[in-house]
C-alpha positions in Angstrom: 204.3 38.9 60.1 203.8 39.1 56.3 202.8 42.8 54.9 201.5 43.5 51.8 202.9 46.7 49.7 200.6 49.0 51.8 201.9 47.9 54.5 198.7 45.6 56.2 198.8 42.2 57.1 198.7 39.8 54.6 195.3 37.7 54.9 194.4 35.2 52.5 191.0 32.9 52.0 191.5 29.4 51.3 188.5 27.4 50.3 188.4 23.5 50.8 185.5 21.0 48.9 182.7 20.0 50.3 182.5 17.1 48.9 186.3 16.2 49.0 187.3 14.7 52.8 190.9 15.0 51.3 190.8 18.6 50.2 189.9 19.4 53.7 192.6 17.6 55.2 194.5 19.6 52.6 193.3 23.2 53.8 193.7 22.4 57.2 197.4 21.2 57.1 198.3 24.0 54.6 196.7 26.6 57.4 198.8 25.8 59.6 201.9 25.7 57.2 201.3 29.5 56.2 200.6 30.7 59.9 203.9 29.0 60.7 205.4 31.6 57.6 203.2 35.0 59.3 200.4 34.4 56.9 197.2 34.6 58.0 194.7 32.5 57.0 190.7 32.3 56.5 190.0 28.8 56.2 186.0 27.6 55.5 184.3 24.7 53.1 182.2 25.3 50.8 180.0 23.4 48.1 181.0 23.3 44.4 178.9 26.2 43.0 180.2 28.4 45.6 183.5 27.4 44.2 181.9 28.4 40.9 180.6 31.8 41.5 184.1 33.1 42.8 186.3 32.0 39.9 183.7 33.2 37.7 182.7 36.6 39.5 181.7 39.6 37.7 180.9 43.2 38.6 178.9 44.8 36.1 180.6 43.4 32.6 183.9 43.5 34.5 185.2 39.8 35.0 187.0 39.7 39.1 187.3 37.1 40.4 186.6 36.8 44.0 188.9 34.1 45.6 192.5 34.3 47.0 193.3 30.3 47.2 190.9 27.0 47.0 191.9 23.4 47.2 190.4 21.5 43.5 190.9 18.2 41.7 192.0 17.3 38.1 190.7 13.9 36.5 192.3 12.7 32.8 190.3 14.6 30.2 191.6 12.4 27.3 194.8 10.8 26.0 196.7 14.5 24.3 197.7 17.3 26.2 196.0 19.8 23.9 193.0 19.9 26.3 194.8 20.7 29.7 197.5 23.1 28.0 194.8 25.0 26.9 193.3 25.7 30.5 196.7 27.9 31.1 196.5 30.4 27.8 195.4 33.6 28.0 192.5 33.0 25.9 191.2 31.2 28.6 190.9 33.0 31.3 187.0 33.9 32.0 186.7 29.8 31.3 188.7 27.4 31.9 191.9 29.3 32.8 190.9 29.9 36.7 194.4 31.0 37.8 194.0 34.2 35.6 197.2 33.2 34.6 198.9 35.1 30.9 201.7 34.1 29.3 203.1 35.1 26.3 205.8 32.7 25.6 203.1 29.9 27.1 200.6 31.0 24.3 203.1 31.2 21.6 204.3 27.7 22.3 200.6 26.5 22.7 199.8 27.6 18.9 203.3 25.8 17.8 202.1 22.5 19.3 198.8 22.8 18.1 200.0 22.9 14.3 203.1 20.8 14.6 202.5 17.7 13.0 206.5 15.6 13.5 205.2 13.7 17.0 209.0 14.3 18.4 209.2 17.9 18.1 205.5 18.2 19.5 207.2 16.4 22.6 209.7 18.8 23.0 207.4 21.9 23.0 205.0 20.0 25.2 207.7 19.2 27.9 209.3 23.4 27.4 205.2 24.4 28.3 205.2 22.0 31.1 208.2 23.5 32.6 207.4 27.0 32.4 203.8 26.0 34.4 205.9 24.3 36.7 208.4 27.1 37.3 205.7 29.9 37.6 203.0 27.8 39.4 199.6 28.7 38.4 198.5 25.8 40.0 200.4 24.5 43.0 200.1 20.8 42.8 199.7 18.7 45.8 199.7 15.3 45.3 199.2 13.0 42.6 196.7 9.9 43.3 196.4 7.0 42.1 193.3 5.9 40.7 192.7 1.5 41.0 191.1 0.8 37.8 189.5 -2.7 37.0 187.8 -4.6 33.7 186.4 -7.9 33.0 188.5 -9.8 30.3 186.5 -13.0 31.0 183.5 -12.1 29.9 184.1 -8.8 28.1 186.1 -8.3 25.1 187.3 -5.2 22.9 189.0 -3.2 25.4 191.8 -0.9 24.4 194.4 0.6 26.1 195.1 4.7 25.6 198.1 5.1 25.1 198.4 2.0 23.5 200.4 -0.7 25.2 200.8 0.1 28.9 197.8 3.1 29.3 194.6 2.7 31.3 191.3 1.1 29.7 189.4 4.3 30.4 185.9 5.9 28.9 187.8 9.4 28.1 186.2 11.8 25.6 189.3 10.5 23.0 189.1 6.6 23.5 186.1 6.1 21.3 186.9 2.5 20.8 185.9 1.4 24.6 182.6 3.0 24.0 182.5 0.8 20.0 183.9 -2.3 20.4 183.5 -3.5 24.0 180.9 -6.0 24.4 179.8 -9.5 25.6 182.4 -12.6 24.9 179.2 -14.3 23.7 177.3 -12.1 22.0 180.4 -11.3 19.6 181.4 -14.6 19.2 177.8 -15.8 18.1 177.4 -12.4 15.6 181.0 -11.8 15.0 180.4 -8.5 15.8 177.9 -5.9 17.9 175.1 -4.4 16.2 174.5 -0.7 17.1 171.8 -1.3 19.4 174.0 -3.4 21.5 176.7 -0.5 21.6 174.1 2.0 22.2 172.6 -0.4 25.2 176.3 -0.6 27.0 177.3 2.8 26.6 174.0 3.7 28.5 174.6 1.7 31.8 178.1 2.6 31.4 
């Protein structure tokens, strides 16, 4: 039996997706993990705003959140880390920083990155940030998908890789040039180029 520091049992609310079949395969497994370690746990699933409202729960003007533990999913938000380290800085929590998490190495080294323009020593203050979210565990990550990813080079042309060479052909909000130069093998041959109707038209039934 695990006691908290007033000396009650330790119960904790984990919340699964609604719309995610694998995050509730997820809550139930890790349910039954904690009991094993005397936790107890109040499992339920619950729809996306629900979600919502806890991380972003307020009392009066006073921001508390009110959630112990839920089960959510990260997608690729664009080709540099800048985005995604931001979500752990203090200056985000009440937004994107859901963990509440504050630290003030984290945030020192986030401001170094942000204004350091030699790509190598970017790198190396990237990879010191990853490690100290991996050591302290904000987020507890539990698995890492993989995402099948297809594109027509028959009869579309223009597509770009980001990263360049060996990254994924993607519509992210930094890979402008899949939204500007894909289109028809036809229609660029015959103009030698797409007019901006014709880029407007794709990225719309994109």
């Amino acid at each position: 039996m695990r006691l908290n520091k007033q000396g009650k049992p330790i119960v904790l609310r984990l919340w699964a997706r609604q719309d995610s079949p694998q995050s509730q395969v997820m809550g139930k497994l890790i349910t039954g993990w904690f009991s094993r370690l005397g936790l107890k746990i109040q499992y339920s699933v619950h729809d996306d705003s629900t979600l919502t409202d806890g991380q972003l729960n307020y009392v009066g003007k006073t921001y508390e959140p009110n959630y112990d533990m839920y089960i959510w999913e990260w997608e690729p938000s664009g080709s540099d880390p800048q985005r995604r380290l931001g979500y752990f800085t203090t200056d985000q929590i009440e937004n994107q920083n859901d963990a509440c998490y504050s630290n003030p190495q984290y945030d020192s080294l986030f401001k170094q990155q942000s204004t350091t323009l030699d790509q190598q020593q970017r790198k190396q203050i990237v990879w010191r940030m990853e490690q100290i979210v991996y050591q302290q565990s904000p987020y507890i990550v539990l698995d890492y998908p993989k995402l099948l990813e297809g594109w027509n080079t028959a009869s579309w042309s223009g597509w770009e890789r980001i990263p360049q060479g060996d990254g994924a052909v993607a519509y992210l909000s930094d890979n402008v040039d899949n939204y500007r130069l894909v289109g028809p093998k036809a229609a660029v041959a015959a103009s030698g180029g797409m007019s901006a109707g014709a880029i407007a038209a794709i990225v719309v039934v994109v």
